[in-house]
N, C-alpha and C positions, 0 to 999 in steps of 0.2 A: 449815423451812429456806426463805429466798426467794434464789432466784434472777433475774438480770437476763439475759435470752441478748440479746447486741447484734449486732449488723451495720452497715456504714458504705460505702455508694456514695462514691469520692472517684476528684478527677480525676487520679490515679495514684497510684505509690507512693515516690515520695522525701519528704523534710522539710517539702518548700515548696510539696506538693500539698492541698490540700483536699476537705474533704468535700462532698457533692452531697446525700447521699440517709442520714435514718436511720432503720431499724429498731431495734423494742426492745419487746423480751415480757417479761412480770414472771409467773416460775412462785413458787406457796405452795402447802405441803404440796402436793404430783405435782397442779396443777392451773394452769391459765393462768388468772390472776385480771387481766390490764391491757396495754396495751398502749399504745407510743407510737410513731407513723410522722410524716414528714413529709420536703419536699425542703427543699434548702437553697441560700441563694444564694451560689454560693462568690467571688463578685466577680471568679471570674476567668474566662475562657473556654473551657468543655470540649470538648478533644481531640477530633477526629474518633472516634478507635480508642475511646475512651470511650463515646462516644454509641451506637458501631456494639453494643459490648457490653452497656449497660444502656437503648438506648432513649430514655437521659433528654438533652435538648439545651439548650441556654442558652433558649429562647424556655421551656419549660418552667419554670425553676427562677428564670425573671428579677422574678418577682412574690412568689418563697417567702421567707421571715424568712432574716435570717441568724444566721451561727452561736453569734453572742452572744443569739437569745433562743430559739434552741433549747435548747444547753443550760443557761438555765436554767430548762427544764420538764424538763429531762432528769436534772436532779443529787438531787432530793428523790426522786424514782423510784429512783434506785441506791443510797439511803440505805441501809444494812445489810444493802444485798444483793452476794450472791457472785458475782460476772464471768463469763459463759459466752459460748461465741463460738468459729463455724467456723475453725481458725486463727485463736486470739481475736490472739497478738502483732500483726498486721497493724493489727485494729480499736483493739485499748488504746494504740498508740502516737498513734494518730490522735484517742482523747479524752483521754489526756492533754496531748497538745498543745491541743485545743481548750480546756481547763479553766484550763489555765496561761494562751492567751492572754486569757482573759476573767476571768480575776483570783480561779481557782480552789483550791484546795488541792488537789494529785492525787488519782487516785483510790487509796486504800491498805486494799481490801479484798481479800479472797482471788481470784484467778481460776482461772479452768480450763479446760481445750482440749477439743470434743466428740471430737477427732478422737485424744487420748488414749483417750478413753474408749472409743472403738469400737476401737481396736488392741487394748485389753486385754478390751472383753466379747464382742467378735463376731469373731472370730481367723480366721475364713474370710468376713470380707469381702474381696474382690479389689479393692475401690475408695474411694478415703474420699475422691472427689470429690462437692461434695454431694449434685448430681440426681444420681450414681449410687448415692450413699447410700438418697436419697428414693425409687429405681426399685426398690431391692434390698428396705427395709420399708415398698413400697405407700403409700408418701406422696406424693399432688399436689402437685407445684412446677409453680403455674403460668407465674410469672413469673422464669425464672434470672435473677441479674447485676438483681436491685431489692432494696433494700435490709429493703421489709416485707417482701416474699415468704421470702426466704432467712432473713431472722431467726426466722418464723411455722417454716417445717422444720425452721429449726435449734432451735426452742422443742419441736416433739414431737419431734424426733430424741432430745435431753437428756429428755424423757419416757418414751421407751422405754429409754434406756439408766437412769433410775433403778429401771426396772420389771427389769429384766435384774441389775444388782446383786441385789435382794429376791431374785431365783429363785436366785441361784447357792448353794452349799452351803456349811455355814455355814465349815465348816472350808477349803476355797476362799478368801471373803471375810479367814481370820484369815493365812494363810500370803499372800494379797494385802497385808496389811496389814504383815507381817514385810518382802516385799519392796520396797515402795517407802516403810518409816518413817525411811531417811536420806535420802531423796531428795530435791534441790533441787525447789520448786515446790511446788503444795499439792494433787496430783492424792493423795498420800499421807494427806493430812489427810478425805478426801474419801472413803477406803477405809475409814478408821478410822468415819468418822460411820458409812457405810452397815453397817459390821461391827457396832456399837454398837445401831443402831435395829432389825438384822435378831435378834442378841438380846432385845432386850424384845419386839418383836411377835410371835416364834417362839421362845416358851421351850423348847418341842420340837422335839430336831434331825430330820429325818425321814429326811435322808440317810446316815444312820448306817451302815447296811448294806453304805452305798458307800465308807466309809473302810478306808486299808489303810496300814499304815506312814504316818499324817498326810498323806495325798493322797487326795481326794475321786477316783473312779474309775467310768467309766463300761462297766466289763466283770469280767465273772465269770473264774474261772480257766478254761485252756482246756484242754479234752478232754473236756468235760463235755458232750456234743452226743448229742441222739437219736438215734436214723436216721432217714432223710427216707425209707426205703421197705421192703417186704419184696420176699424175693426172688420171690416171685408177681408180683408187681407189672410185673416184667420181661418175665415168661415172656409174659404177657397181651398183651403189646404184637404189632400183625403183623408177620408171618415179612419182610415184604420191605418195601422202603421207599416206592416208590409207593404202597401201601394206608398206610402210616402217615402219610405225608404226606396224603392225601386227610381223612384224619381230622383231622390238624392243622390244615385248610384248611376245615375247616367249624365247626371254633371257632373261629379267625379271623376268618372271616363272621360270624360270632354276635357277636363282640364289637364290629367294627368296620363299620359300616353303606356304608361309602365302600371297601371290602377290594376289590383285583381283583388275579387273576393277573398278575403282571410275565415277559413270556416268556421274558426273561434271569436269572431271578434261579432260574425253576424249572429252565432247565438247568444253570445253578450246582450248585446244590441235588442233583441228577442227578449230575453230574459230580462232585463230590465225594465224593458215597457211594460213588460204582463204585470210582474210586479206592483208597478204603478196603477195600474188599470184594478187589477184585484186588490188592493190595498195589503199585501204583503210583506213582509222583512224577506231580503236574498239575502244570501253568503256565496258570495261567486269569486272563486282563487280564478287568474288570469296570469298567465306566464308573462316572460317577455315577451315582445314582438308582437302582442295581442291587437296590440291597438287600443287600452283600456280606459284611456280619457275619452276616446270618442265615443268608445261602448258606452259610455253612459251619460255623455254631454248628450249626443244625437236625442236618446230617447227623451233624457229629461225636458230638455228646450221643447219637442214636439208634445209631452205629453205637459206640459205646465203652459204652453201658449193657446193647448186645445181646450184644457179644464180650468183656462186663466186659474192656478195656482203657482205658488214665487217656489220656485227650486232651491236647493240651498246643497252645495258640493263642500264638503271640508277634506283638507290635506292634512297631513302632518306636518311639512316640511312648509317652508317660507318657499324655497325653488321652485318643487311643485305647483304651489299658489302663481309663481313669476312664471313657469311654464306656459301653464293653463291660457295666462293673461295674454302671450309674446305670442304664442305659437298654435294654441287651437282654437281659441274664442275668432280670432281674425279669419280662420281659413272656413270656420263657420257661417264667420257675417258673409263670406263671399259663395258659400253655399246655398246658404238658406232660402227658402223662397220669402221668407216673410224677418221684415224686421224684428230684431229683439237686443235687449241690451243685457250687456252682462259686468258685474259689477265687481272687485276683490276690495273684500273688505277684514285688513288685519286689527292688532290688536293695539290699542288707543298710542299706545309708545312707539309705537315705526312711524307715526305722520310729527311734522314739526309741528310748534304752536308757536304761530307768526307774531302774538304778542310777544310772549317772551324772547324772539332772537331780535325782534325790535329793540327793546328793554336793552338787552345785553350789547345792542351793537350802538345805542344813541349812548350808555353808559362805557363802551371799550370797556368792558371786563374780561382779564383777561389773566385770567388766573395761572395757567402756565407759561405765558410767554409767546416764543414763537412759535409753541406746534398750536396753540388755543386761534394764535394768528391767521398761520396756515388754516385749519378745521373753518373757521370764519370767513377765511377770502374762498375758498370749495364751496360753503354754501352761498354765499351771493352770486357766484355763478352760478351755482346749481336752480337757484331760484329763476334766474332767469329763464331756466330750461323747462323743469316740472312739471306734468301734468297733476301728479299725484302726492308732491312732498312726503315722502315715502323713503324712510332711511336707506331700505336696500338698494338705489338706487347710485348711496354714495359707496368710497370706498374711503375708509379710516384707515388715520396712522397712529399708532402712539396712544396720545390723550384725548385721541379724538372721539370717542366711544366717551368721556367722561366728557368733552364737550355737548356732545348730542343728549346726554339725559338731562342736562341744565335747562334745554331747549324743547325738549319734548312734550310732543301732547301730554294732558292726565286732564282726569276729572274731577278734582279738586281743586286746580285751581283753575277752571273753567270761569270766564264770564258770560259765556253761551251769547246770548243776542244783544247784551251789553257792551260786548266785544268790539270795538274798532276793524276789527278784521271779521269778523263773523258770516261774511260772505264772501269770504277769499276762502275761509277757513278749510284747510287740507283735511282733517276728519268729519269733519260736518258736511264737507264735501262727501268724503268717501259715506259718509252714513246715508245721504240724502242719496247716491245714486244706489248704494243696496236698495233702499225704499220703493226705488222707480223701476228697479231691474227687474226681469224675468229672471235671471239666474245669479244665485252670487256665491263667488268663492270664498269661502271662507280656511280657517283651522284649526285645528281639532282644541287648541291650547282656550280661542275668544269662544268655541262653542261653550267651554267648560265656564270661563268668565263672563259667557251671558248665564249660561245656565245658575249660578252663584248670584246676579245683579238681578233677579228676577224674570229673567228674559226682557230687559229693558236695551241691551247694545243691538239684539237682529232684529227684522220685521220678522212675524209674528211666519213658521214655516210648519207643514204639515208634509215635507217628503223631503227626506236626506241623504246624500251618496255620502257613503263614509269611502274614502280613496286610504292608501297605508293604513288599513284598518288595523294590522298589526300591532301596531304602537296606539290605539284608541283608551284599551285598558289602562297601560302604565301616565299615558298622557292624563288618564281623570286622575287615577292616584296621585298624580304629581300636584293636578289645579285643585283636588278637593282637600288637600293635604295642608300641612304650613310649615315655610321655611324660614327660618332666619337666621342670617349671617351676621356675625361679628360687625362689617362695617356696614350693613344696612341701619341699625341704629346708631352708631357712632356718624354716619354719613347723616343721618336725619338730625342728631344735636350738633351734628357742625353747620348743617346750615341754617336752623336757626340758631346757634350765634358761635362766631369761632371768636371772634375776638374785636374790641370796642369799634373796631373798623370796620369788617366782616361779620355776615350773615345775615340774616331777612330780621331780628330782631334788632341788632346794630343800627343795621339802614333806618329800620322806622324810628329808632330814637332819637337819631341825629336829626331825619325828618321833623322830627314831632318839637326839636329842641327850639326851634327855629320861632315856634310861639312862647309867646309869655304867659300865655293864659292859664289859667289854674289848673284847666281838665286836664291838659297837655303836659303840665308838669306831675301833674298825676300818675297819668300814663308812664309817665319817665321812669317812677318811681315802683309801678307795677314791672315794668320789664328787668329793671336791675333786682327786683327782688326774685322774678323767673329766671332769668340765668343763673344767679345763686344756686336753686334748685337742678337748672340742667347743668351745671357744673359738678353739682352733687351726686347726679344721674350717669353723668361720662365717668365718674369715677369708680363708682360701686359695678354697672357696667364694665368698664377693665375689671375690677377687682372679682367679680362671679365669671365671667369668661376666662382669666386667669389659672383661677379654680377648677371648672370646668373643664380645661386644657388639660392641666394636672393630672386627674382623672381620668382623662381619657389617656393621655400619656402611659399612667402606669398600669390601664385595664386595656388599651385595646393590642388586636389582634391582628399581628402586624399581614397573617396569610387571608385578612379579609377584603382586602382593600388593592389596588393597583398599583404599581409605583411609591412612591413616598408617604401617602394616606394615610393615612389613623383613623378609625372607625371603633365605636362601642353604643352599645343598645343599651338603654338603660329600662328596667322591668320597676312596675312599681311594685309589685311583690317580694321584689327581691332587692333594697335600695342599696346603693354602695356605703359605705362609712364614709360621714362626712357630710353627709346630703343633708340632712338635717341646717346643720352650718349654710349651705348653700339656699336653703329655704328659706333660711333668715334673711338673707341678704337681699333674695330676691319681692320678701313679704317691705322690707325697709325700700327697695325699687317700688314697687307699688303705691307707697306711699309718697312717696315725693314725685312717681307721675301725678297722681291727683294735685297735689302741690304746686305743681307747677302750670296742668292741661288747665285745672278749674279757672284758674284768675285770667289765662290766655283764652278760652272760650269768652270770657266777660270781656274784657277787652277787644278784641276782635268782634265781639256784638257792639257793643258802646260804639267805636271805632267808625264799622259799617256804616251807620247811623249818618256822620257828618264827613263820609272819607273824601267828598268833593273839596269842602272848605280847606282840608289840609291837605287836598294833592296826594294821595296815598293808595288813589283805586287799586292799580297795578299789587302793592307791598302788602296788600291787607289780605289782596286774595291770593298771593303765593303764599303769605304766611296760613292761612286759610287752610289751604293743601297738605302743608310741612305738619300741620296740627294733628291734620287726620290721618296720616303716613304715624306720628307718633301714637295716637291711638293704636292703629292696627299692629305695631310692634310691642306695643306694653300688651296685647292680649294675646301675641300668640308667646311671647315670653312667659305668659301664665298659664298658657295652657301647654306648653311643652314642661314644668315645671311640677304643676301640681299631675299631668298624666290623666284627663277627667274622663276620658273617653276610651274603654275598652276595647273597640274595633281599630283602633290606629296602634300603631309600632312607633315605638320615640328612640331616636340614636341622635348619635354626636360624629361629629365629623372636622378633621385638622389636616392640614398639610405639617411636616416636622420640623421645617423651619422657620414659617415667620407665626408659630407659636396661635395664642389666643388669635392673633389678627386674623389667621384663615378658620376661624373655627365656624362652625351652620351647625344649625338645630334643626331638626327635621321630626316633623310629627305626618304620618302617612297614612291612610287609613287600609286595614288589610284585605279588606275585599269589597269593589265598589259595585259590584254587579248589582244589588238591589237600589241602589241609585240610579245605574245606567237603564233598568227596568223603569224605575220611577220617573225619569225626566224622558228618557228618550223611547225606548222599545215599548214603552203602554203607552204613551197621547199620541205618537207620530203614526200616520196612515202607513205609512210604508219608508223605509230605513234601509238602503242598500251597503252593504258591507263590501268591499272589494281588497287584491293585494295579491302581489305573486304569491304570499307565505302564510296561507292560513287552513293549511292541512295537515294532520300530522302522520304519516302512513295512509293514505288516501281519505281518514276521517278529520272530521269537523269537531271532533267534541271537546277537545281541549278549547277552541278557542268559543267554542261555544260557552265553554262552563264556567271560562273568566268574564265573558260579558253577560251571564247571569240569562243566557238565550235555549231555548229548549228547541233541537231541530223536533219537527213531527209533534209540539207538545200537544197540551189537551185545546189550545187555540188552535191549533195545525197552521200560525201563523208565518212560518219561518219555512223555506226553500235553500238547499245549498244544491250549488253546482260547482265542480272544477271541469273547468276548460279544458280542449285538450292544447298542447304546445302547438304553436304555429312553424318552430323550426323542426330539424329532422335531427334529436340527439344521439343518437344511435352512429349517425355519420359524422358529428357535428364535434363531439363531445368522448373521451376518452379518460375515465376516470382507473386512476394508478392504486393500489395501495404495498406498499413496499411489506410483506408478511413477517420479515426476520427483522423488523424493526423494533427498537427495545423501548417498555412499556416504561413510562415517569411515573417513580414512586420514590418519597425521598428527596434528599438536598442530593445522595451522591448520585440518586437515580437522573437528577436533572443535570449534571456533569457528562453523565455515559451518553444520552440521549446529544443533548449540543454537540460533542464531539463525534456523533455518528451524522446529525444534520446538515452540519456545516458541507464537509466534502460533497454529501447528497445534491443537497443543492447545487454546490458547485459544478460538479459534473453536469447538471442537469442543465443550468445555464451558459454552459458552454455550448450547448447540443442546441438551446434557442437560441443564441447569443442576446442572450437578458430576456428583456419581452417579457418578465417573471413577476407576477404579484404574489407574494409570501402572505399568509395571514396567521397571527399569534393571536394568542388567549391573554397573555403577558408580558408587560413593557418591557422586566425584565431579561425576558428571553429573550425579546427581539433586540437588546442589546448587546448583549453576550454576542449573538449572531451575528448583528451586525459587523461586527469589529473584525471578527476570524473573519469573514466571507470577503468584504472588503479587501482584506490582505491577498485572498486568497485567487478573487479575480480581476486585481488591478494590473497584473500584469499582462491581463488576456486585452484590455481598454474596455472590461463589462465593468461601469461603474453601480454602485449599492446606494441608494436612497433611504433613510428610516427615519418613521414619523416618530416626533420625540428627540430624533437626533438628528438631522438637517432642516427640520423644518416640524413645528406643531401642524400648519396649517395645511388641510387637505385636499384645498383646491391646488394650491401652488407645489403640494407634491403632484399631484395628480397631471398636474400641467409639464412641469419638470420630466417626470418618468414619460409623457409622451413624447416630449420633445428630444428627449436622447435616443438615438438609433439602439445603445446596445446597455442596457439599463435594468435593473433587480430592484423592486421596489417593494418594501418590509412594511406591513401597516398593523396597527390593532384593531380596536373597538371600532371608530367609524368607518374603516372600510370596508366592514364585513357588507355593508350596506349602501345605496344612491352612489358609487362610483360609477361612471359611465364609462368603459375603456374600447371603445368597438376595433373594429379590423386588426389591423396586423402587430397595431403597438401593443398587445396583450396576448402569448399566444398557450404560456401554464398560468397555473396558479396553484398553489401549496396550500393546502390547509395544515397547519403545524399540530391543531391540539383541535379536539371539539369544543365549540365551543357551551361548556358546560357555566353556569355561575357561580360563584362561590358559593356554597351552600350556607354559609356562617354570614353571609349576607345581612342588615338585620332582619329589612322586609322579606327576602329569603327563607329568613328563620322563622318568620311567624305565619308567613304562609303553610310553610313545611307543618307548623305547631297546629294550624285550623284544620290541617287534613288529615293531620295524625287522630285528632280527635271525632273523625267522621269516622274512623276506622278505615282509611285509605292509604294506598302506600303513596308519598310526596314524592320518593324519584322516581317513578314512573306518572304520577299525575300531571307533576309541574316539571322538575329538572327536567325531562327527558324531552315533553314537547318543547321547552324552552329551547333546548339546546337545538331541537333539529330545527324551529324555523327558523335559528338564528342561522344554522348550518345551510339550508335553502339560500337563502341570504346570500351568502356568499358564494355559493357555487355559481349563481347567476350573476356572479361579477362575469365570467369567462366568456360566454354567449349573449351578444348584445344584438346581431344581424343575422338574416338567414345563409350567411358567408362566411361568418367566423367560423372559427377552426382551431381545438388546442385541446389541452390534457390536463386534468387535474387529477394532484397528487395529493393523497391523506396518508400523512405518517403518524395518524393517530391508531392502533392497529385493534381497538375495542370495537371499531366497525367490523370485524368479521370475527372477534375474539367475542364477544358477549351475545348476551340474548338481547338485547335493547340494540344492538349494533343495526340490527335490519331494519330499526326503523328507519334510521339514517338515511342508509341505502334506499331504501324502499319510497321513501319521498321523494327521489331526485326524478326530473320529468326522462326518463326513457334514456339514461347514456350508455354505452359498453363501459362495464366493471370488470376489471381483472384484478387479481394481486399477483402477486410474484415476490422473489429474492432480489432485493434492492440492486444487483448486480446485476438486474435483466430490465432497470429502470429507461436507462438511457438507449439500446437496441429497443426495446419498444416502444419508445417516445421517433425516436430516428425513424421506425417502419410504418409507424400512426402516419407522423405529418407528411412522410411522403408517399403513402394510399391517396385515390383519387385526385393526384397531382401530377396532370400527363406534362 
């Protein structure tokens, strides 16, 4: 088979741009046999932004042929070969115009996209940018943005991925080929060859072993596990934890030649075990560099193998959890003296449920087309790979995220041991090794949803590391709370029944048509009279969210919200005009749920009953599911409605332009601390609290008094320690604050201030050349900003990044800003926090504004309203902690190594203007603080970074 992989440098991308520059590699049989490079003279004058990107400039390209005798060296080379190309559509529009105008016949052989091919054979690549491609399979790009270079990657990238078809298994490759054989496009045709050629050269399947129900699989049934120890094994271990640690600390040594005590991490380590030992609650703040996963994996594992009790770690973060799992549990199991298992067990929706992608792939359902295609042919590779069937594993595009909930585990429509797969099963799995483990990771999100399910999802724990303790508080609010969204119920009446074709009620009736029998026609006649009903439900539905919008529209407040938002609270003391009407509508919803759930419970019991004779198992119990989902949305619709519960805060929430459709109801309850008492801090032996950010001015009480924990109380149950830093900030750390900078107050106040920013920055990035992470309060701003800044250092080659406007996604900025040598990167909300930027890529950082909350917030507001009425002031209770550990947060973006090195700048100037300012200050672990007249920013950035730098 020859391939042609092309690439085309062109001075942009409309109809009337031309090409500059062409690559073109010629592969036969998995080999590069030719190649053809050359610049071209495009007669017309390339773009600044062009040149800045490919290097290539008119004085270059003023001497090269043009494109009438390029290609025609270029058209006997593509003779009967197959089109290949990074985002080939970009390149093939560009040679067929070239062919046409030089008096060509198109080109009308097969083509194909590399970037198909990596979605469907490497399903955990996170970037199908090409040098990220190139970085991920160890391929040299030496030249991005040239047209050889990128062709020459993109020619072994399509070598690896033919080499990657040949491995997959055979029956993989045939059910690849069931899925994309209607497929527009010829990535289908493409499946078929490699299925065809992996036949004749492997007449023996070898993966045979690994078929189950026609899905290649990469996991055995589960329960079949050894024991990782004898009970001896335990006894052997020393009586107390200093001697075991000391043990563990000289294989340590042995292994790592560069190993030294961290003096913070060993009284971690200390304080954790006693903890456990006394049946205690810690609160222990841990810097960076502390070492704070092992501070308290070490103790747990030791103290839960010695008093055989199941440990139990929750994160916040999914990453954290993937940390945990990739990178300490293993260097543990090579530590340890004694075997132990340790288990991550998330929440029922990241694992697949293998009935249903079954379902979905013996039916080719394929609701979008070709990206449903693509998502499809990613997981039957993926399958093959899996230990864990575990979403984060994959990487989505598009509708692929709307593929994976079609497929995903849930609990309702579980057949548990009835199951066809029930011992393949990816969360039965993951449940069954929580059960077995000594330690299991969990997050903070499933602890809240076991805690709600009766404590029926964890084995049964009496000692918990709470890790990002931080977010523990807002995390229960959120799970003990109820949310619902506009398409959460519009999604739940579409899938049971969109239309006489589609939905799980459709299905079964077509099913059910198929007899003649009475019952059957019965049933027929129960479901058209239910859809009647959920037709009635989708409509009063739009017609109350409509309304609602309305509302919100003409009440909210447009300074409460970020960006685009719409936001209002609505009080039941205080109802808006109109609500009344709205009651109605929603008392008339109510009734036509019962109308509709009552005859679908009956039904679906009848059903149950005989669901073998009509072949229905699969349709009975996803409708099963779809029933109880409608349940759980007609009640928090009612309970957001009528307001029943005094302790929760009820608002409305919209984006401005797609109206009703983005609108959420949010009922939140305003202080869970006597909950978080009740479930966790009174039956649990001991409850470790950990987190770089949970002090506020060297005390604990703020965060104390959100999770409802008394330090010293009348139990004397609770211990806090802060650590000290294991780096040296004083040397490390150089914190600016510009004093003549003008305070935002005002629309015109926010005018004066960006106009004084903008240069600020500018100069200042000039002085790092980029290196610079900005951090705003508001999208806003950081838009404004961007745009000036941009301008302002594009002539220098410092390019400006901003989240919101190159990119929402914060890995791939984050990825982006390291990769550019001289680069400014603008973020809001999530980078205040979990950026990891270490060494040299990072070397300021900008705090623009404190970060304060909007006070008019609604939960904001009714926290503010419970403490008003304690007789307490709210912006020094809540706002002010809030804001500095959010402020902590961020400053530990700068400092990630005991190596870094750089400056942080706050052009907020209420840090040394106010009486709340010292808190600020005053919480930062140990840096030099200075301020000054903005004009002495840049000589003392210039005299910092170059102290202790012989």
């Amino acid at each position: 088979m020859k391939f042609a992989v092309l690439d085309f440098e062109t001075t942009g991308s409309t109809a009337t741009d031309r090409i500059i520059q062409v690559g073109l590699f010629l592969i036969n049989d998995h080999e590069m046999t030719d190649r053809y490079t050359s610049l071209v003279n495009p007669g017309i004058s390339i773009p600044s932004s062009i040149t800045t990107l490919t290097g290539i400039d008119d004085d270059m390209v003023k001497d090269a042929p043009a494109m009438e005798e390029v290609i025609a060296e270029m058209v006997p080379l593509l003779q009967d070969a197959v089109l290949v190309g990074h985002n080939i559509s970009f390149d093939l529009a560009f040679l067929q115009r070239a062919l046409d105008d030089n008096g060509y016949f198109p080109f009308d052989g097969r083509v194909l996209d590399t970037m198909d091919a990596l979605r469907v054979l490497f399903p955990g690549l996170s970037s199908l940018q090409l040098s990220m491609v190139c970085h991920a399979f160890g391929i040299e790009h030496e030249r991005p943005h040239q047209a050889d270079s990128d062709a020459e990657v993109t020619a072994l990238i399509w070598l690896r991925c033919m080499e990657r078809f040949q491995s997959l298994p055979l029956l993989t490759l045939q059910r690849l080929e069931l899925v994309f054989a209607d497929s527009a496009g010829d990535f289908g045709w493409l499946v078929s060859e490699m299925r065809q050629y992996k036949e004749l050269h492997q007449p023996l399947d070898p993966d045979m072993d690994r078929y189950f129900r026609q899905f290649a699989l990469n996991v055995g049934e589960w329960g079949e596990e050894e024991p990782v120890r004898e009970e001896e094994d335990v006894l052997r271990l020393p009586d107390d934890f200093p001697s075991f640690y000391d043990q563990l600390k000289r294989e340590l040594q042995q292994r790592f030649a560069a190993y030294e005590d961290r003096e913070s991490q060993v009284q971690m380590l200390s304080e954790v075990e006693t903890a456990f030992e006394d049946g205690k609650h810690l609160m222990i703040e841990a810097g960076t560099g502390t070492g704070k996963s092992l501070g308290y994996l070490i103790p747990s594992l030791y103290y839960g193998l010695k008093q055989d009790k199941k440990m139990l770690v929750s994160t916040h973060t999914i990453n954290l959890q993937e940390q945990l799992r990739e990178r300490d549990v293993p260097l543990l199991h090579e530590l340890f003296p004694v075997g132990f298992r340790a288990a991550v067990l998330k929440g029922r929706s990241h694992y697949l449920c293998l009935r249903k992608f079954e379902h979905k792939m013996n039916m080719l359902d394929f609701e979008h087309g070709k990206e449903d295609r693509i998502t499809a042919g990613q997981m039957l590779v993926w399958l093959g790979e899996t230990k864990h069937g575990d979403e984060e594993e994959l990487h989505f595009a598009n509708k692929g995220k709307q593929f994976w909930q079609s497929v995903e585990s849930d609990t309702d429509s579980c057949l548990n041991r009835a199951c066809p797969w029930f011992k393949k099963c990816f969360y039965h799995r993951a449940r069954h090794e929580a059960n077995t483990a000594d330690v299991i990771i969990t997050n903070h999100s499933l602890l809240f949803t076991d805690m709600k399910a009766e404590n029926r999802l964890l084995p049964g724990y009496k000692h918990l590391v709470i890790d990002e303790a931080h977010h523990f508080e807002e995390v229960a609010g959120k799970h003990l709370g109820i949310e619902l969204h506009y398409h959460g119920l519009s999604n739940t009446l579409l899938w049971l029944y969109k239309d006489a074709r589609s939905g799980q009620l459709s299905n079964l009736r077509i099913r059910l048509q198929r007899f003649e029998d009475e019952r059957a026609q019965g049933w027929c006649i129960t479901i058209d009279r239910v859809v009647e009903k959920l037709l009635q439900l989708k409509e009063e539905w739009d017609q109350l969210t409509e309304l609602l919008y309305q509302l919100l529209a003409s009440r909210s407040d447009p300074s409460q919200s970020e960006g685009n938002g719409l936001v209002y609270r609505v009080k039941k003391d205080s109802l808006p005009t109109g609500w009344d009407k709205l009651e109605v509508l929603e008392e008339n919803m109510q009734l036509n749920f019962g109308e509709a759930l009552k005859p679908l419970d009956k039904l679906i019991s009848e059903i149950k009953e005989v669901q073998d004779e009509y072949d229905v198992q699969s349709l009975i119990t996803d409708l099963s599911g779809t029933v109880k989902e409608l349940y759980r949305h007609r009640d928090s619709l009612h309970f957001f409605m009528t307001m029943s519960d005094a302790n929760y805060v009820y608002w409305l929430e919209a984006g401005t332009y797609s109206r009703n459709r983005s609108l959420q109801l949010f009922c939140v309850p305003i202080d869970v601390s006597e909950m978080l008492k009740q479930h966790f801090f009174g039956p649990k032996d001991s409850v470790i609290l950990t987190s770089a950010t949970l002090s506020v001015g060297k005390s604990f009480d703020y965060t104390c008094d959100q999770l409802g924990l008394r330090e010293n109380g009348a139990d004397g149950k609770l211990k806090t320690v802060q650590l000290p830093s294991p780096f040296n900030y004083r040397d490390q750390a150089l914190v600016a604050i510009p004093r003549d900078f003008p305070t935002l107050r005002g629309a015109s106040g926010e005018k004066e201030f960006v106009d004084r920013l903008v240069p600020s920055l500018a100069e200042v990035a000039l002085e790092t050349r980029g290196r610079m992470l900005v951090l705003f309060t508001s999208n806003r701003m950081l838009k404004l900003v961007h745009g000036a800044l941009k301008e302002m250092l594009s002539p220098f080659g410092i390019g400006v990044l901003g989240q919101g406007v190159d990119s929402s996604n914060r890995s791939k900025l984050t990825r982006l800003f390291q990769n550019s040598p001289n680069c400014v990167l603008l973020g809001t909300s999530s980078f205040w926090e979990g950026v990891d930027i270490p060494g040299n890529a990072l070397t300021c950082l900008a705090i623009v504004r404190l970060p304060f909350q909007p006070p008019n917030h609604p939960l904001i507001e009714a926290k503010t309203e419970m403490i008003k009425q304690r007789n307490q002031n709210p912006f020094m209770k809540l706002s002010v902690p809030q804001a500095v550990i959010r402020f902590k947060q961020g400053f530990g973006r700068l400092v990630r190594t005991a190596t870094d090195k750089g400056i942080v700048i706050i052009y907020d100037t209420r840090v040394i203007d106010t009486n709340y300012g010292k808190y600020f200050l005053y919480s930062l672990p140990g840096p030099k603080i200075e301020h000054m007249n903005s004009n002495q920013l840049v000589p003392r950035i210039k005299q910092w970074m170059g102290e202790n730098q012989a």
